[in-house]
Residue, then its C-alpha position, 0 to 999 in steps of 0.5 A: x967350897x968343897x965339891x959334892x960328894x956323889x956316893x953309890x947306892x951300894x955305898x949308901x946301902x952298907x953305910x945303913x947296914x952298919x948302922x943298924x948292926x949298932x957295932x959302933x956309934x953312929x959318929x964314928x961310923x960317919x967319920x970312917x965313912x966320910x960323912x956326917x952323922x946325920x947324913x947316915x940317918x937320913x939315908x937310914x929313914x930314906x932307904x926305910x920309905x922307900x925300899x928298893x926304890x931309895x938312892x935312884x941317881x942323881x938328875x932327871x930319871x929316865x922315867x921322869x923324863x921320858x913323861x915330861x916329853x910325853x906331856x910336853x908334845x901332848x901340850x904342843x899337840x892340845x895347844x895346836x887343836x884349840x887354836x885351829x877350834x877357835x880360828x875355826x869357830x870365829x870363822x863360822x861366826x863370821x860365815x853364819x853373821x854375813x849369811x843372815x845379814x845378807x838374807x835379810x836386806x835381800x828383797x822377797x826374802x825375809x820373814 
């Protein structure tokens, strides 16, 4: 199985250049490059959508990246808060039951 190419953005940029100058056909083009045609007109449409944005890098960016640590701690964070609630909610339960059980069975107390 051949290794996969990791090829510059630079690169991919000119390669969209000279297909868009139209001077050669877009096999050709691919062949001297060393690609295959169709990879040229997915980086033409992607360049296309998105601008100055296309061909970022290859794995997690750092802007990415950085927002799923951020989400990830705030998950510890919001995960940590509700248990403490509800530990704190089951004990005033709790609290308020034996409160009004032991006001009731006392004697000149009551309703």
């Amino acid at each position: 199985m051949p290794q996969r190419q990791h090829l510059s953005k630079a690169f991919k940029e000119e390669a969209v250049r000279l297909l868009e100058q139209g001077l050669k056909p877009a096999a050709d083009l691919a062949r001297e490059l060393g690609v295959r045609r169709n990879q040229l007109y997915k980086w033409q449409a992607t360049l296309r959508r998105a601008g100055a944005e296309a061909f970022p890098g290859s794995g997690r960016q750092a802007g990415v990246a950085a927002e799923i640590t951020r989400l990830q701690k705030e998950l510890v964070r919001v995960t940590a808060e509700r248990d403490i609630l509800k530990k704190a909610a089951a004990y005033f339960a709790r609290d308020s039951e034996s409160a009004t059980n032991s006001s009731d069975s006392m004697p000149g107390r009551g309703r």
